[in-house]
VEXDREN-2710 file (C-alpha; in Angstrom, 1 decimal):
% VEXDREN-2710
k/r/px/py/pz
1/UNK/0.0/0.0/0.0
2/UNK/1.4/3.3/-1.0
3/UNK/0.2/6.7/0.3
4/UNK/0.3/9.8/-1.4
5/UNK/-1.0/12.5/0.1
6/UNK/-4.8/11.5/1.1
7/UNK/-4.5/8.7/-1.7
8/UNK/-4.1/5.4/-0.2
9/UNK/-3.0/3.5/-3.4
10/UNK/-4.1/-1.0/-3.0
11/UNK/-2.1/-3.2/-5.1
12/UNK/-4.3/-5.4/-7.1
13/UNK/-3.9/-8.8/-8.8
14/UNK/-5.4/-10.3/-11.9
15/UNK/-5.3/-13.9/-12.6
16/UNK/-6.4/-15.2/-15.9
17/UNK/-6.8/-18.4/-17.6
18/UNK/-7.8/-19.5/-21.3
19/UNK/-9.3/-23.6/-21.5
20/UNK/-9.5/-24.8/-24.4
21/UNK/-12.2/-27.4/-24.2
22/UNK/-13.1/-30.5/-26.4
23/UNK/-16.8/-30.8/-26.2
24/UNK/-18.6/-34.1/-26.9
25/UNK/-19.1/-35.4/-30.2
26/UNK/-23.1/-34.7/-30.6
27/UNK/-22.0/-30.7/-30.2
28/UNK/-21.6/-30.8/-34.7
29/UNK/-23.7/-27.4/-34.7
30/UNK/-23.2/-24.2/-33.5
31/UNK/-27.0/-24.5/-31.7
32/UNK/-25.7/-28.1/-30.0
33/UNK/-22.3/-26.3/-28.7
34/UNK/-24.3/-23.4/-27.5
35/UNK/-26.1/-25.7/-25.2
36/UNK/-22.9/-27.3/-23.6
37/UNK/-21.2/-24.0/-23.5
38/UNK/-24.2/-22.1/-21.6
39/UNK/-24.0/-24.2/-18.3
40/UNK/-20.5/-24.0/-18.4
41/UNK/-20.1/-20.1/-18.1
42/UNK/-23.1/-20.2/-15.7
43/UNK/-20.8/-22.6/-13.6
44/UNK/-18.1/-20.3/-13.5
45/UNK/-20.0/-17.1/-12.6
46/UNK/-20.9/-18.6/-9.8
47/UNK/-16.9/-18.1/-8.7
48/UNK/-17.6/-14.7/-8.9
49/UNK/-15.4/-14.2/-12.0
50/UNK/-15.1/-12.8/-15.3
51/UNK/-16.1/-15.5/-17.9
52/UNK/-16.2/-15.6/-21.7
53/UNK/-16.0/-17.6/-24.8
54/UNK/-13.2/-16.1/-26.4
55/UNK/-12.0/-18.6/-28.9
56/UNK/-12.6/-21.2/-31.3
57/UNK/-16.0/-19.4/-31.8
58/UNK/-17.1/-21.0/-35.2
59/UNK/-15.6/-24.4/-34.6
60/UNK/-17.8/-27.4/-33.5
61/UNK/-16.8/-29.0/-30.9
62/UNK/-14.5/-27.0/-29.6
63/UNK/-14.4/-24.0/-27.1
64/UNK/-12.0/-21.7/-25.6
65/UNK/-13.3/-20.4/-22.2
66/UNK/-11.6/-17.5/-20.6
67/UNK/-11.7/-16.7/-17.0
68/UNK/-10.6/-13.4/-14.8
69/UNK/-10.0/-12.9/-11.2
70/UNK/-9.5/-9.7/-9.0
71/UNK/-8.1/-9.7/-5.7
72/UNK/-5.7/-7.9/-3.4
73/UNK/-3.6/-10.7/-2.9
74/UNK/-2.1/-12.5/-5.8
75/UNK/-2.7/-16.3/-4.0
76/UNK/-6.1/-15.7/-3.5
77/UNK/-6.7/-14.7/-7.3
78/UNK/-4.7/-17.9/-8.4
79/UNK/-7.1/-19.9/-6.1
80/UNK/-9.9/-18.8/-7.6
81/UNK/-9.1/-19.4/-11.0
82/UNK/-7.3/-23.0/-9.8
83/UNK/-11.0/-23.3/-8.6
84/UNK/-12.3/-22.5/-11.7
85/UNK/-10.1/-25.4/-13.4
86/UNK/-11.0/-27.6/-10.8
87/UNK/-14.2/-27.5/-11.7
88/UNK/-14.2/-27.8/-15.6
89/UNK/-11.8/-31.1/-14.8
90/UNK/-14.7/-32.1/-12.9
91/UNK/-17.4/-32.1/-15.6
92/UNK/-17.2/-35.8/-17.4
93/UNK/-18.7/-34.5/-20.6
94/UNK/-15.8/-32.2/-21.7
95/UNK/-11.7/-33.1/-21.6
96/UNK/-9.0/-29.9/-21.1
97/UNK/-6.9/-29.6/-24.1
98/UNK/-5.3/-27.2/-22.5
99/UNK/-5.3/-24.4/-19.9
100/UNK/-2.6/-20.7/-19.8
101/UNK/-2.8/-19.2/-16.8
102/UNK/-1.1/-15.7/-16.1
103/UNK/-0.9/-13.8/-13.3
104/UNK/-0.9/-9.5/-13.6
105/UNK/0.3/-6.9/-10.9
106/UNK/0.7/-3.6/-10.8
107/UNK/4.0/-4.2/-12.0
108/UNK/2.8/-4.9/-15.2
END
């Protein structure tokens, strides 16, 4: 925490992760993927984060899921995106292709 003058200044933390999903084989239209990908991003809201599809938008069967976090301490915001990939690992219908995760401060 940095003061200046009557500022008080909080560092704050981003964490971020990209999953790229596989999605069952009977998601072969953009209406059937839609229905997969719908309860997913309600799922993650419900961690209180930031939550889109941001890739892979046109394929079938296949999704890329990005997720933020804010926090003031930079463990807590990896928890709850670690939380986030807990539980998309959890769901038996889909299979992690792969998952980036970065962490931002104020440094950056």
């Amino acid at each position: 925490m940095a003061r200046t003058g009557r500022v008080v200044w909080r560092l704050v933390y981003t964490a971020t992760a990209v999953f790229d999903l596989l999605l069952p084989d009977d998601a072969r239209s953009l209406k059937a993927k839609r229905s997969y990908v719908r309860p997913i991003l309600a799922a993650l809201r419900k961690f209180e984060v930031a939550v889109a599809e941001v890739g892979a938008l046109e394929l079938h069967g296949r999704t890329e899921i990005g997720v933020a976090a804010v926090a003031s301490e930079p463990a807590h915001a990896r928890s709850v995106v670690e939380s986030c990939a807990n539980l998309l690992g959890g769901r038996p219908e889909i299979e992690i292709l792969s998952a980036r995760h970065r962490l931002f401060g104020a440094e950056d």
